[in-house]
C-alpha atoms as an extended CHARMM CRD file, in Angstrom:
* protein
*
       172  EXT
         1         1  UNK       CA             27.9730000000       15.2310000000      -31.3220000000  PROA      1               0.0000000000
         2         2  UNK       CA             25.8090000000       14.6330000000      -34.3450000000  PROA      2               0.0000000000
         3         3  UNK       CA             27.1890000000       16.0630000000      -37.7100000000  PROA      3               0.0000000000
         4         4  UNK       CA             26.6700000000       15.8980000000      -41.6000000000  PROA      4               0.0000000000
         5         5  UNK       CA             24.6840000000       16.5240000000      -44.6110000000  PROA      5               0.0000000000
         6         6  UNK       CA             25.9180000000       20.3230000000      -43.9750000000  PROA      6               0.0000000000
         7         7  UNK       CA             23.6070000000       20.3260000000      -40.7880000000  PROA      7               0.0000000000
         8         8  UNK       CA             25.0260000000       22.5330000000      -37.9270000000  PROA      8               0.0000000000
         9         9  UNK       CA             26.9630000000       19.9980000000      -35.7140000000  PROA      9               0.0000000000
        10        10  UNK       CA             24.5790000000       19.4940000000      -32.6390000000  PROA      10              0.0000000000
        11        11  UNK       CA             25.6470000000       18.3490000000      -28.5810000000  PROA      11              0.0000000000
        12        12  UNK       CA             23.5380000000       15.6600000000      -27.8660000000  PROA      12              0.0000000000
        13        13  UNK       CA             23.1600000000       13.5330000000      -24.3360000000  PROA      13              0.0000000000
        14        14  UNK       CA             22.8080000000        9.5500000000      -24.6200000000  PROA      14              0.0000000000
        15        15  UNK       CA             22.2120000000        7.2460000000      -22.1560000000  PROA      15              0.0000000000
        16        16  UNK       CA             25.1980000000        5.8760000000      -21.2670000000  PROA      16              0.0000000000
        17        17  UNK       CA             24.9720000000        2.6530000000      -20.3550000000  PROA      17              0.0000000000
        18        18  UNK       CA             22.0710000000        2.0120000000      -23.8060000000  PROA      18              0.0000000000
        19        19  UNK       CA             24.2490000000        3.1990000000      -26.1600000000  PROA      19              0.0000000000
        20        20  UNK       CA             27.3950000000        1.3290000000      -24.8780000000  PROA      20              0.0000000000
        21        21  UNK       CA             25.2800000000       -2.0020000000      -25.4150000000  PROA      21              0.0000000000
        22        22  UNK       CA             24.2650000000       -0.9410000000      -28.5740000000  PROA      22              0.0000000000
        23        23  UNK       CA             27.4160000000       -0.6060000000      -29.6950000000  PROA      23              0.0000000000
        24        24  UNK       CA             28.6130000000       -4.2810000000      -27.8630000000  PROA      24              0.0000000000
        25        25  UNK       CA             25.9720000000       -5.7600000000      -29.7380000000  PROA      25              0.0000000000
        26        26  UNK       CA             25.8270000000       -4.5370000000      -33.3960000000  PROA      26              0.0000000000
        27        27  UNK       CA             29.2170000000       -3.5280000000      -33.5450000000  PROA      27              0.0000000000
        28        28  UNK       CA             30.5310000000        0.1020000000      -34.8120000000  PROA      28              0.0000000000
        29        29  UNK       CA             29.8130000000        0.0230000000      -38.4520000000  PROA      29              0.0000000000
        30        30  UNK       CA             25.5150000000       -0.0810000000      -37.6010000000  PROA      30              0.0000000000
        31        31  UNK       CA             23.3410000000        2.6760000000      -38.2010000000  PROA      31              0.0000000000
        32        32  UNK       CA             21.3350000000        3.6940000000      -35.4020000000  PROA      32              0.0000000000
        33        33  UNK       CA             18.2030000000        5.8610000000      -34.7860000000  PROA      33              0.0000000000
        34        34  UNK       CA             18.3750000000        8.6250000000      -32.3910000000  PROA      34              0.0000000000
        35        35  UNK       CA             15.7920000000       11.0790000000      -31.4040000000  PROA      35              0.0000000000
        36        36  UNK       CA             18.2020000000       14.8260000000      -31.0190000000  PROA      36              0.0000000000
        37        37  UNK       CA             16.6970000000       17.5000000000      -28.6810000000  PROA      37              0.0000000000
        38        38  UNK       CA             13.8710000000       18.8990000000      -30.6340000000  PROA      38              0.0000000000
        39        39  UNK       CA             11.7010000000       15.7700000000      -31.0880000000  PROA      39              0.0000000000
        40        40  UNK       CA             13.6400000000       14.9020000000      -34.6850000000  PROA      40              0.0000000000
        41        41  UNK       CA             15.0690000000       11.1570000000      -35.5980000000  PROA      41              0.0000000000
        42        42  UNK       CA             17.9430000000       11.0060000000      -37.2350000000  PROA      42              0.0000000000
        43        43  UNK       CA             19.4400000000        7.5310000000      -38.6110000000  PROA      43              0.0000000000
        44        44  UNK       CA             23.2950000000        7.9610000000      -37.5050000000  PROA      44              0.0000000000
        45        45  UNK       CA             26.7960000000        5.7290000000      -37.7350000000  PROA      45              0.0000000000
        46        46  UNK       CA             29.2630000000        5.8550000000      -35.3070000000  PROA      46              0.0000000000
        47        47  UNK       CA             32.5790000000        7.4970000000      -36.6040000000  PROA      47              0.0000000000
        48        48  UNK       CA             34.8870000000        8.2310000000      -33.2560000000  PROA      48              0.0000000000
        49        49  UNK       CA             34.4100000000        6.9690000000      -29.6000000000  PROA      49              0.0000000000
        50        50  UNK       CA             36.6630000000        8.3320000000      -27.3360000000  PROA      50              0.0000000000
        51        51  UNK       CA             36.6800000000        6.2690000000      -23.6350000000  PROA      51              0.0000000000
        52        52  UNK       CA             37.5880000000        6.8470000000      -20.2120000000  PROA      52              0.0000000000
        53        53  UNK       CA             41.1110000000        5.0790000000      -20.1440000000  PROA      53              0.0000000000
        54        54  UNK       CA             40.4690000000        4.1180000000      -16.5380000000  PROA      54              0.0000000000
        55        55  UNK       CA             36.7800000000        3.0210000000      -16.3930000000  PROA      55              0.0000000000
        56        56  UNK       CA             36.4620000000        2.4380000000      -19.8870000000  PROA      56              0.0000000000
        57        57  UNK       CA             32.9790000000        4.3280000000      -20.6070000000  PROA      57              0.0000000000
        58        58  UNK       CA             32.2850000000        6.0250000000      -23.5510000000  PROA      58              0.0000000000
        59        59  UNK       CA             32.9540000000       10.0220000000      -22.7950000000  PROA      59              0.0000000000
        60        60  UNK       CA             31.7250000000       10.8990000000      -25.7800000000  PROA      60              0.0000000000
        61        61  UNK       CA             30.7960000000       10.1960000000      -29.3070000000  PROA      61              0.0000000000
        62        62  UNK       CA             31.2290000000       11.5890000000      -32.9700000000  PROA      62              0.0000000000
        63        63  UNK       CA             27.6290000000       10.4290000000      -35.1760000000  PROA      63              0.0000000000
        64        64  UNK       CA             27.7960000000       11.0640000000      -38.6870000000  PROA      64              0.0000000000
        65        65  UNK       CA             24.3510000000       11.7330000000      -39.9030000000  PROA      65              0.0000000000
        66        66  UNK       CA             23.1060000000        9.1790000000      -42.8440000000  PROA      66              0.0000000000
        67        67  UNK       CA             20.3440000000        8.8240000000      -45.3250000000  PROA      67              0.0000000000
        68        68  UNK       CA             19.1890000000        5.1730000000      -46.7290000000  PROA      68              0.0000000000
        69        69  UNK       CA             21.2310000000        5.0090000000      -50.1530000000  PROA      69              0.0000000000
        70        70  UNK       CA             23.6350000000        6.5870000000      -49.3460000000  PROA      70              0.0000000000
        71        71  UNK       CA             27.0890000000        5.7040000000      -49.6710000000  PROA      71              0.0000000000
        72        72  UNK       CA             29.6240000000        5.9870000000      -46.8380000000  PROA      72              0.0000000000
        73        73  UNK       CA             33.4130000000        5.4940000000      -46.3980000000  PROA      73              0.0000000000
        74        74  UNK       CA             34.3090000000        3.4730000000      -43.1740000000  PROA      74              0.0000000000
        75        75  UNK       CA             36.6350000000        0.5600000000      -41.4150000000  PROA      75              0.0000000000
        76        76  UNK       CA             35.4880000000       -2.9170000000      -41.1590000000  PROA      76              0.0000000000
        77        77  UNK       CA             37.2240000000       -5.3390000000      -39.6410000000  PROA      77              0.0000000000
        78        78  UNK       CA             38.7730000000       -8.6930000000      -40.7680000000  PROA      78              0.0000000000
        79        79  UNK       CA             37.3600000000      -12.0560000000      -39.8550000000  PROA      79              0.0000000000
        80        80  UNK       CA             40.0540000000      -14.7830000000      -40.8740000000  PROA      80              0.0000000000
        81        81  UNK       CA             38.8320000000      -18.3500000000      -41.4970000000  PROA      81              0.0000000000
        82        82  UNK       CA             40.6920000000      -21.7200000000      -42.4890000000  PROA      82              0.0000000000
        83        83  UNK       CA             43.4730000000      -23.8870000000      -41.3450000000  PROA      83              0.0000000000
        84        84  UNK       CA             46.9060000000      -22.6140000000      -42.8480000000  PROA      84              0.0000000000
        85        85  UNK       CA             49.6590000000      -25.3540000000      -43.7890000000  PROA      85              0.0000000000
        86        86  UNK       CA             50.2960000000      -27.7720000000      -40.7510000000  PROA      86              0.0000000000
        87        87  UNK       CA             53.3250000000      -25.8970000000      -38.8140000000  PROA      87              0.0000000000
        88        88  UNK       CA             52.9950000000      -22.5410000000      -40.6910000000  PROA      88              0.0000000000
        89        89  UNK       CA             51.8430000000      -19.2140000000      -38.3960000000  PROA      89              0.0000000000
        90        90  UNK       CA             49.8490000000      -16.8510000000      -39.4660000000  PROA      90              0.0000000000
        91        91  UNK       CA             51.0990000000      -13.0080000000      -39.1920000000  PROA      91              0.0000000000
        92        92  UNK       CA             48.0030000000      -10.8790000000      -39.7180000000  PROA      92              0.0000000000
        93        93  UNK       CA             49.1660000000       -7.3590000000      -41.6590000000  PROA      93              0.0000000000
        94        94  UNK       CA             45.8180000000       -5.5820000000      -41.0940000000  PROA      94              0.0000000000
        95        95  UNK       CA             43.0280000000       -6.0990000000      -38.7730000000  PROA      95              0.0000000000
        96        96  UNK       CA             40.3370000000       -3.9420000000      -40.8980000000  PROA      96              0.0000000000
        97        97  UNK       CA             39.7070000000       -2.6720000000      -44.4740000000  PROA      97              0.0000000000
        98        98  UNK       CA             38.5050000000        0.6370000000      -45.4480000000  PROA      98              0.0000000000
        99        99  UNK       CA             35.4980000000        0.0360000000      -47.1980000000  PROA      99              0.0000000000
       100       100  UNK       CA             32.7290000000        2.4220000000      -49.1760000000  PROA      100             0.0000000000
       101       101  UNK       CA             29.4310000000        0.9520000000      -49.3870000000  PROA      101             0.0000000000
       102       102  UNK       CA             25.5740000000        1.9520000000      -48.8300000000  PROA      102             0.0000000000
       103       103  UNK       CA             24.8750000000        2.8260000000      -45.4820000000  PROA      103             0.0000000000
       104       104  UNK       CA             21.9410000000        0.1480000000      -44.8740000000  PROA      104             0.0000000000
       105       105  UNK       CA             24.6620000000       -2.6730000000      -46.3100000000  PROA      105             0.0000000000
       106       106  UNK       CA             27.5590000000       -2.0150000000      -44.4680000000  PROA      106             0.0000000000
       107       107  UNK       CA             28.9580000000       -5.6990000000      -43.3680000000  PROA      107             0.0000000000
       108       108  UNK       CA             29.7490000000       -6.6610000000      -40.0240000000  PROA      108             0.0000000000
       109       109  UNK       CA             32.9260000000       -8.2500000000      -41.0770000000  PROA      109             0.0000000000
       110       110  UNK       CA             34.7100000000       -9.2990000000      -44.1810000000  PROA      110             0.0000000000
       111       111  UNK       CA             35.8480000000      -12.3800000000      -44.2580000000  PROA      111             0.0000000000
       112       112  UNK       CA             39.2720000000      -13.4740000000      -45.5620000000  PROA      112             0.0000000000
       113       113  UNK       CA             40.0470000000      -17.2840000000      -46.2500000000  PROA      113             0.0000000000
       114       114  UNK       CA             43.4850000000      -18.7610000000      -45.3240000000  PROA      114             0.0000000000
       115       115  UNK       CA             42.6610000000      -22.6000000000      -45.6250000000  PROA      115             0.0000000000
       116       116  UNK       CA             45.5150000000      -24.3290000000      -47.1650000000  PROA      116             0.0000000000
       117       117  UNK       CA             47.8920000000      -21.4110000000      -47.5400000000  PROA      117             0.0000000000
       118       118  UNK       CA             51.5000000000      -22.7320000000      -47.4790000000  PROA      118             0.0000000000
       119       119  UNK       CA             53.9210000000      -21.4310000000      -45.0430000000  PROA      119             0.0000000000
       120       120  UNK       CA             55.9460000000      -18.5600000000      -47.0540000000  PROA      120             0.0000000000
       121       121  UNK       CA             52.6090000000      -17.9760000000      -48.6470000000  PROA      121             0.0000000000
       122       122  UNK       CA             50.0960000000      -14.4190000000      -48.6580000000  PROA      122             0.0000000000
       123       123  UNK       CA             47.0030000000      -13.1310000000      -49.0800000000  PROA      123             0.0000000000
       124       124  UNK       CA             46.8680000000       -9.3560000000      -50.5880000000  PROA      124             0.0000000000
       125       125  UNK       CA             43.8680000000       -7.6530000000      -50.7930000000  PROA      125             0.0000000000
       126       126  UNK       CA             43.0980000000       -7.6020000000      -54.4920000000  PROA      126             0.0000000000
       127       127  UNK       CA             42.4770000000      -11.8280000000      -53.2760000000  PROA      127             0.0000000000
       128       128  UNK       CA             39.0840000000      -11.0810000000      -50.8470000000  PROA      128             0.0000000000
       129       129  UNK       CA             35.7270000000      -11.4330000000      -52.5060000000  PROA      129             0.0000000000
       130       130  UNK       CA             33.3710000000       -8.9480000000      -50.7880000000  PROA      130             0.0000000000
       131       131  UNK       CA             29.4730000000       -8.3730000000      -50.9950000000  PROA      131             0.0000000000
       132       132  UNK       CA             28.0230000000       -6.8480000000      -54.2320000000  PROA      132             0.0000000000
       133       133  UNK       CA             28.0180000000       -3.2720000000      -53.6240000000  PROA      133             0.0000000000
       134       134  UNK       CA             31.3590000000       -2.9160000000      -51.0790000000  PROA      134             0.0000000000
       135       135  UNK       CA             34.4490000000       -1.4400000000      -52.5880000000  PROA      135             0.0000000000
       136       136  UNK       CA             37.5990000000       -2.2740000000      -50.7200000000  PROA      136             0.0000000000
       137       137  UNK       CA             39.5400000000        1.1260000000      -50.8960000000  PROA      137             0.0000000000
       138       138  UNK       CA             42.6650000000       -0.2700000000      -49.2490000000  PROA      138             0.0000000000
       139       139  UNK       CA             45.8350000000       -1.0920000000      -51.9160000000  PROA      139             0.0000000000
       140       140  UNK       CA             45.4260000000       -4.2290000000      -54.1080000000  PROA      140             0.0000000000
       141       141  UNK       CA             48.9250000000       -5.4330000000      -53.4550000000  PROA      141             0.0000000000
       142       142  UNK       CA             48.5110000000       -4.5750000000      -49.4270000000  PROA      142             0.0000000000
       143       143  UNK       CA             49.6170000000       -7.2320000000      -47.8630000000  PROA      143             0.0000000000
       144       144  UNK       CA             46.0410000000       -9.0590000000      -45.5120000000  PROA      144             0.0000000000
       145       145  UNK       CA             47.8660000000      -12.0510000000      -44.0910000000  PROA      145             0.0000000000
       146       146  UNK       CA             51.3720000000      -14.0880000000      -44.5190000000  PROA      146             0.0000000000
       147       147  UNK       CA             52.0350000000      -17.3700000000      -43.4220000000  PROA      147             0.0000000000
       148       148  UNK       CA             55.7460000000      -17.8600000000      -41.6970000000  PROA      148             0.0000000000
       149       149  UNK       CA             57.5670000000      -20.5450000000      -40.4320000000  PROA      149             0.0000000000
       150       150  UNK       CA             57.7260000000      -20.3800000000      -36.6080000000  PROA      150             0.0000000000
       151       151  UNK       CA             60.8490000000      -18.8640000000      -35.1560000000  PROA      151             0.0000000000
       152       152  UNK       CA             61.8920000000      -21.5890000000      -33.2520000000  PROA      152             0.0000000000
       153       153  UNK       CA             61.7750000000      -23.9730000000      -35.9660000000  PROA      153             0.0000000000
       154       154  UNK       CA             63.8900000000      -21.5290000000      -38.7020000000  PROA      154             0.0000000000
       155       155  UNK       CA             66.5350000000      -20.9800000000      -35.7310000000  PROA      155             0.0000000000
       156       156  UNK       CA             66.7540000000      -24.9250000000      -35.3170000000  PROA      156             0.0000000000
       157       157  UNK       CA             67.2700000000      -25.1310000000      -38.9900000000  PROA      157             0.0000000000
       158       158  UNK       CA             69.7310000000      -23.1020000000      -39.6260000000  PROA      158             0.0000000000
       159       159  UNK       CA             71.3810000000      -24.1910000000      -36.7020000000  PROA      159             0.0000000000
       160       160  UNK       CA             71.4970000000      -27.6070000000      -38.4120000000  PROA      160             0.0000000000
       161       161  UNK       CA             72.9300000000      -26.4390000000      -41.6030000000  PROA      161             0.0000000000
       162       162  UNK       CA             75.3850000000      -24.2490000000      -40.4160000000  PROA      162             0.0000000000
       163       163  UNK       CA             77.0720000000      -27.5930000000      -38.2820000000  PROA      163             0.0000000000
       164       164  UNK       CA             76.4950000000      -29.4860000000      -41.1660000000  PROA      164             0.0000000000
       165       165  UNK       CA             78.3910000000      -26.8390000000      -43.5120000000  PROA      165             0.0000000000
       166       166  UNK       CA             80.9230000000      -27.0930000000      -40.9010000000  PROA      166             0.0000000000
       167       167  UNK       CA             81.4980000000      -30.9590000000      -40.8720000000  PROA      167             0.0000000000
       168       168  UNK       CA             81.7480000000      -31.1870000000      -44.8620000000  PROA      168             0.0000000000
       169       169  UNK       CA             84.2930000000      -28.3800000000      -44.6020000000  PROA      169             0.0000000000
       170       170  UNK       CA             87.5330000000      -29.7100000000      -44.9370000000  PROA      170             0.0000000000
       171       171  UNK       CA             90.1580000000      -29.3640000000      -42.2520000000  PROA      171             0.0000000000
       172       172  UNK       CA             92.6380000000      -27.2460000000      -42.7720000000  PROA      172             0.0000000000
């Protein structure tokens, strides 16, 4: 279905199997051209995709209607780079920011550094630097990313202090 700009909500057919790899290739958040049933071309973003649950084919498709200069609200998602502190796992919080940002400039990805963040450490999203022209509408004190000590490791430590608590206690 192709909506927006107060246009009447039209049924459209795609081919299938074209608009699936246009959508594996350039991701959800890309504008594409469509011609609709009576000869027009319309520049429209993906905003829903619901699938098949078995076969995993598109079934059908929400396309919000866009004009160059405009300026949209959407998801992107996050791309995390950098080594965290030796030992220290990473617990990602979100997986995508809602963004608003011209239609013809919406980024593939943002991209959220995590090099050298010590275990105990976050990264909220007031931290990311985005493009000029992309507002990040999530929460500034959202949390993006936390680095935590691996379970194993706490439970080993605490093990330790709690028998060596018990062999400075004194005997009773």
């Amino acid at each position: 279905m192709v909506y927006g700009h107060g246009e009447k909500p039209r049924h459209i057919s795609l081919p299938g199997l074209e608009f699936a790899a246009v959508l594996r290739k350039g991701g959800l958040n890309q504008l594409i051209q469509i011609e609709v049933t009576d000869g027009t071309r319309e520049l429209v973003i993906p905003k829903d995709l619901q699938r098949d649950p078995l076969r995993d084919e598109i079934v059908h498709a929400d396309l919000l209607i866009v004009r160059r200069g405009e300026t949209i609200t959407t998801d992107v998602p996050i791309h995390f780079t950098g080594e965290v502190e030796k030992g220290g796992l990473v617990v990602h919080e979100l997986t995508s920011l809602n963004i608003e940002a011209e239609a013809t400039a919406i980024p593939d990805a943002i991209e959220v550094d995590l090099e050298g963040l010590a275990i105990g450490s976050q990264r909220t999203v007031a931290e990311i630097a985005v493009p000029k022209g992309v507002v990040i509408l999530n929460d500034g004190e959202q949390t993006v990313a936390m680095v935590a000590e691996p379970r194993a490791e706490a439970a080993a430590d605490a093990e330790a202090e709690g028998e060596t608590a018990e062999a400075e206690a004194p005997a009773e």
